[in-house]
KOLZA-838698 format. One line per field, with one value per atom (N, C-alpha, C): z, x, y; residue in one letter; residue number from 1. Coordinates in Angstrom, 1 decimal. Atoms other than C-alpha are relative to their C-alpha. Example, Ala and Ser with C-alpha at 12.3 -4.5 7.8 and 13.67 -1.06 7.14 Angstrom:
2
up = [0.0	7.8	0.0	0.0	7.1	0.8] $
east = [0.9	12.3	0.9	-0.9	13.7	-0.8] $
north = [-1.2	-4.5	1.2	-1.1	-1.1	1.1] $
residu = [A	A	A	S	S	S] $
num = [1	1	1	2	2	2] $
//
This chain:
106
up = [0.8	48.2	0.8	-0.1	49.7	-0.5	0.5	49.1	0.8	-0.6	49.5	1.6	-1.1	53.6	0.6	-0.7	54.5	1.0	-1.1	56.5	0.3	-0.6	58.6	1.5	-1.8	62.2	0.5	-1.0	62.4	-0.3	0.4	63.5	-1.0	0.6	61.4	0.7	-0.9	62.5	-0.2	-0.1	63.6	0.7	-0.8	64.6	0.2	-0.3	66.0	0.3	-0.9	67.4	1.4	-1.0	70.6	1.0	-0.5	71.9	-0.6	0.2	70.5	1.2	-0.7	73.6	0.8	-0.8	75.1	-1.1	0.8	71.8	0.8	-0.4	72.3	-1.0	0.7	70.9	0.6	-0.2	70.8	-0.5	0.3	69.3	0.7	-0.3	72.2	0.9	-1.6	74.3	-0.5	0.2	74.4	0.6	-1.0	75.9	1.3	-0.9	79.1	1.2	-1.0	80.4	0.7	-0.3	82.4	0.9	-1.4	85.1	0.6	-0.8	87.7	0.9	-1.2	90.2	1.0	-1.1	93.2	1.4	-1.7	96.0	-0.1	-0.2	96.3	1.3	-1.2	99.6	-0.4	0.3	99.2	1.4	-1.2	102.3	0.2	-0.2	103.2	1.6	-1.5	106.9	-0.1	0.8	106.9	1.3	-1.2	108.7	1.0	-1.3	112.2	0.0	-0.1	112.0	-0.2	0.2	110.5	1.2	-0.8	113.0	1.1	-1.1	115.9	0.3	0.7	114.2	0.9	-0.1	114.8	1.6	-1.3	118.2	0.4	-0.5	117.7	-0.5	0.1	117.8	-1.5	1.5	114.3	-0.5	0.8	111.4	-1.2	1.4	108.4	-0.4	1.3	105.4	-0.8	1.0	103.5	-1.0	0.9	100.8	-0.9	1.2	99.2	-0.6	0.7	96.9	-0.2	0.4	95.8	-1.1	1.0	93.0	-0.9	1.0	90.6	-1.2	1.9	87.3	-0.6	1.0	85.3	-1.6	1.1	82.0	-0.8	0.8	79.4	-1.3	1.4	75.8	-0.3	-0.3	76.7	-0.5	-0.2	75.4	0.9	-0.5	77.2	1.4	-1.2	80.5	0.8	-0.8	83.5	0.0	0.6	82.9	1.3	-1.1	86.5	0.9	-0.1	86.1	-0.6	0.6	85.1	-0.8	1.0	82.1	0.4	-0.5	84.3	0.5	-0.3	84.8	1.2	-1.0	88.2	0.8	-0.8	90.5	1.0	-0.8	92.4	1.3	-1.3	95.5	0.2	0.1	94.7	-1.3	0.6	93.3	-1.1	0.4	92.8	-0.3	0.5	91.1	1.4	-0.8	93.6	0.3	-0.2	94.9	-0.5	0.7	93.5	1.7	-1.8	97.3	0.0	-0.2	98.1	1.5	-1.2	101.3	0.3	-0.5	102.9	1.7	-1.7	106.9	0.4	-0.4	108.8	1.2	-1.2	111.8	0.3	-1.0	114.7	1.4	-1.2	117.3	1.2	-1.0	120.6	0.8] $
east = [1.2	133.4	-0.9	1.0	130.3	-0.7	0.4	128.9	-1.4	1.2	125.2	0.3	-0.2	125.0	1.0	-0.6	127.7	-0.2	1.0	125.2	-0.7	1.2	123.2	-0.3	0.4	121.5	0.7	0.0	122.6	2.3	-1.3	126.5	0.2	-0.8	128.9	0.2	-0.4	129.2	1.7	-1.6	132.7	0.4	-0.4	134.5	1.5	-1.3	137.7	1.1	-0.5	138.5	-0.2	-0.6	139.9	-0.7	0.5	138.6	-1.4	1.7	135.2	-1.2	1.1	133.5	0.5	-0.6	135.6	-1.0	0.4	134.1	-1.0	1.2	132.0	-1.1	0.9	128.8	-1.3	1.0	125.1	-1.1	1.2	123.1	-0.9	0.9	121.5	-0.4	0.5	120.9	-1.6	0.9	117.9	-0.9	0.2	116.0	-0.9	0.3	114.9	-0.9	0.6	113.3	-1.6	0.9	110.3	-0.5	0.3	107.9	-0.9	1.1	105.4	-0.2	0.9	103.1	0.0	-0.5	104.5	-1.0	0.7	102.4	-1.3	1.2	99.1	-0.5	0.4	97.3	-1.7	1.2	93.9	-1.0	1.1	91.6	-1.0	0.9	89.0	-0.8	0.5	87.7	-1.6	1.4	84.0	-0.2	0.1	82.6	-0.8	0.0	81.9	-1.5	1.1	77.7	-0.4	-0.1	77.9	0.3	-0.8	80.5	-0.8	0.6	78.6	-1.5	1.1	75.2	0.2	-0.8	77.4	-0.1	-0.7	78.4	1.1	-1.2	81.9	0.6	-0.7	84.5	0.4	-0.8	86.3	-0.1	-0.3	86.1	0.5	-0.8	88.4	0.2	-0.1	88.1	1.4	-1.1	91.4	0.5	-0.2	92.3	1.5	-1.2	96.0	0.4	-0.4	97.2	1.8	-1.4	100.8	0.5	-0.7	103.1	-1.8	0.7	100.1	-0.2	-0.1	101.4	1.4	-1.0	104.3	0.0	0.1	105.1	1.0	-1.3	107.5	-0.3	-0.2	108.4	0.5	-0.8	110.3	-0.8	1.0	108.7	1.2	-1.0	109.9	0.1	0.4	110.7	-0.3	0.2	110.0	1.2	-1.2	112.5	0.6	-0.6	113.6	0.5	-0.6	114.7	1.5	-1.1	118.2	-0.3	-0.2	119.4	-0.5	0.7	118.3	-1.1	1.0	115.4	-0.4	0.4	115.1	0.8	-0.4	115.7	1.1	-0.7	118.9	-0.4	0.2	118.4	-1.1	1.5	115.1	-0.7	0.3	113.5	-1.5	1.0	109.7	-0.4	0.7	107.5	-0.3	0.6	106.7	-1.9	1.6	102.7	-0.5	1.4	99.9	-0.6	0.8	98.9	-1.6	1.4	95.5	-0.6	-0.2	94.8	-1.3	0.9	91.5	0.1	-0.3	91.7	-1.3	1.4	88.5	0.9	-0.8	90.3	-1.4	0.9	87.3	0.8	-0.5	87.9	-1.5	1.0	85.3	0.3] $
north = [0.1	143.5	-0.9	0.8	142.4	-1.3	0.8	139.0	-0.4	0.7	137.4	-0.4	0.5	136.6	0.8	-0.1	138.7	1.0	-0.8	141.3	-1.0	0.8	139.3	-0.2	-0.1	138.6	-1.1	1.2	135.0	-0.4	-0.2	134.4	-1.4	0.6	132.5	-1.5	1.1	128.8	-0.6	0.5	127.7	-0.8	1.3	124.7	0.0	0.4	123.8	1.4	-1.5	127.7	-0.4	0.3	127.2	1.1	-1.7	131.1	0.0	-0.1	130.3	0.5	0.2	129.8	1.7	-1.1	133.6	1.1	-1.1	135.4	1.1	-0.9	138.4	0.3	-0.4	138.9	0.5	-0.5	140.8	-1.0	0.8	138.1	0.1	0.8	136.9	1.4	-1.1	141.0	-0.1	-0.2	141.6	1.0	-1.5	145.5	-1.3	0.8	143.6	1.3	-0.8	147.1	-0.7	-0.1	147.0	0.6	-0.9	148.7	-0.9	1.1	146.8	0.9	-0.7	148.0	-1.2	0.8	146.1	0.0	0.1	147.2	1.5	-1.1	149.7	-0.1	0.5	150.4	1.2	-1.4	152.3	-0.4	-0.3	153.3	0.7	-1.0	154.5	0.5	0.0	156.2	0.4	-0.8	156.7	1.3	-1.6	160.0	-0.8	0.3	160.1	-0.1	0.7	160.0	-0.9	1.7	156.8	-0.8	0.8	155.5	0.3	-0.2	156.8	-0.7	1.0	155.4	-1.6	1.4	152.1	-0.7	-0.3	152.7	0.0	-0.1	153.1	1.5	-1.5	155.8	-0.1	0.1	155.0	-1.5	1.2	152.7	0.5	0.1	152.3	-1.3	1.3	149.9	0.0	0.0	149.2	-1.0	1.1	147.2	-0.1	0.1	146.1	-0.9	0.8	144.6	0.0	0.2	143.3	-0.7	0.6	142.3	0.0	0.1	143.2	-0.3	-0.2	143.8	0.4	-0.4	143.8	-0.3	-0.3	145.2	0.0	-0.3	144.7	-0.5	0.5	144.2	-1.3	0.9	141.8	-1.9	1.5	137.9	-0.9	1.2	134.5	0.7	0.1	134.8	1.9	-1.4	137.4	1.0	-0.9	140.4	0.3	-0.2	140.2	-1.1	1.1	137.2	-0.4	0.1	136.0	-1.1	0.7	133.7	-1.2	1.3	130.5	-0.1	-0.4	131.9	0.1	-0.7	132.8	0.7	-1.0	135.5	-0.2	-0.2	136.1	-0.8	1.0	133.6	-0.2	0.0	133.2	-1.4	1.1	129.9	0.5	-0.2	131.4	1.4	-2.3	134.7	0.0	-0.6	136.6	-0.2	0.6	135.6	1.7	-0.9	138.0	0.1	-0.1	139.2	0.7	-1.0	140.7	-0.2	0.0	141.8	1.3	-0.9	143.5	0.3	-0.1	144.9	1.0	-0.8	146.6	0.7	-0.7	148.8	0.8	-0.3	149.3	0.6	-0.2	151.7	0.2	0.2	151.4	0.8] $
residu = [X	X	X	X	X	X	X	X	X	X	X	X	X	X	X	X	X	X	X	X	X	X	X	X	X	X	X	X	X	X	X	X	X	X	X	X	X	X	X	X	X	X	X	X	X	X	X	X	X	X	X	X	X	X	X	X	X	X	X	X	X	X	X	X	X	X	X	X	X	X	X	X	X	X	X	X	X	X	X	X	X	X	X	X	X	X	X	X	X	X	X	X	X	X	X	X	X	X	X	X	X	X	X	X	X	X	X	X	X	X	X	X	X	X	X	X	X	X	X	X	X	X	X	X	X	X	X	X	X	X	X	X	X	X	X	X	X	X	X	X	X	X	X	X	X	X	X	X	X	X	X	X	X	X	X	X	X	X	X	X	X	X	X	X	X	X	X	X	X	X	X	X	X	X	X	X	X	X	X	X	X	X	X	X	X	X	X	X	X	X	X	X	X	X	X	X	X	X	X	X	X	X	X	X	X	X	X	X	X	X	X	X	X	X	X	X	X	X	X	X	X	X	X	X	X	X	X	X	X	X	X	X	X	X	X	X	X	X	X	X	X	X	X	X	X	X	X	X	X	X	X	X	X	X	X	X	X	X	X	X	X	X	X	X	X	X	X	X	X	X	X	X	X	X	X	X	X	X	X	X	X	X	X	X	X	X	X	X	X	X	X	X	X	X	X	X	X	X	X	X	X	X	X	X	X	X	X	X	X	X	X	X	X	X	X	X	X	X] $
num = [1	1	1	2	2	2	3	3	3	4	4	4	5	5	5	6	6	6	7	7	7	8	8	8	9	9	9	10	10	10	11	11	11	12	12	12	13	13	13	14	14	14	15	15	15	16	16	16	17	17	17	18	18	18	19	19	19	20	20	20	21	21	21	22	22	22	23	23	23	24	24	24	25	25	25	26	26	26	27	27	27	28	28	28	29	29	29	30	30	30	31	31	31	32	32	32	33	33	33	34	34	34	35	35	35	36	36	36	37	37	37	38	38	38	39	39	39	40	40	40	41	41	41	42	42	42	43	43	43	44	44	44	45	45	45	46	46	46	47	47	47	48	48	48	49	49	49	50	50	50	51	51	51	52	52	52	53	53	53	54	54	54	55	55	55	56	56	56	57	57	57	58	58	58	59	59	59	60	60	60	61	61	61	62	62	62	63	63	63	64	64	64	65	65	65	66	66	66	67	67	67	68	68	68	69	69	69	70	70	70	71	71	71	72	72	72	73	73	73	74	74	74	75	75	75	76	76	76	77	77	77	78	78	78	79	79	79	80	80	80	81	81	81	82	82	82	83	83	83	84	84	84	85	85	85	86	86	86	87	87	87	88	88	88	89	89	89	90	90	90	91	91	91	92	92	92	93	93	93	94	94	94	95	95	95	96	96	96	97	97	97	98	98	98	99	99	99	100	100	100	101	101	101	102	102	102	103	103	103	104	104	104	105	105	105	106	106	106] $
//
């Protein structure tokens, strides 16, 4: 027979069990999915009357970025992080890059 408390989220507190700390439980999972846009590169080459205008053979504008954006359900820490909060042999997030490059050919 069921009694008040005996469904519930939060466990049972117990003392002086020896196998306490071996128990198995789900309290603490939590879905840890996520997706991130790690790296984009976008370019652009302009046409050759331009470039010739210029006086050169070729030019291309490029612009990337890195570690943009990640997404998750997830609150509290980064989801690609472990229980001590950081990454597998890794101390810091990953930097927010951004990166522009001009490629002139003469």
């Amino acid at each position: 027979m069921e009694k008040p408390g005996d469904v519930t989220d939060v466990p049972r507190l117990e003392s002086g069990n020896p196998n306490l700390v071996r128990g198995q439980s789900t309290r603490f999972l939590t879905d840890a999915s996520f997706w991130t846009l790690r790296n984009i590169n976008l370019g652009y080459t302009f046409n050759k009357d331009l470039v010739n205008k210029l006086g050169l053979n070729a030019l291309r504008l490029s612009v990337t970025g890195e570690n943009l954006l990640i997404q998750s359900a997830r609150t509290g820490l980064d989801p690609q992080y472990n229980l001590a909060g950081t990454p597998a042999g890794n101390d810091y997030s990953p930097a927010r890059i951004f990166s522009v490059g001009l490629n002139l050919t003469f």
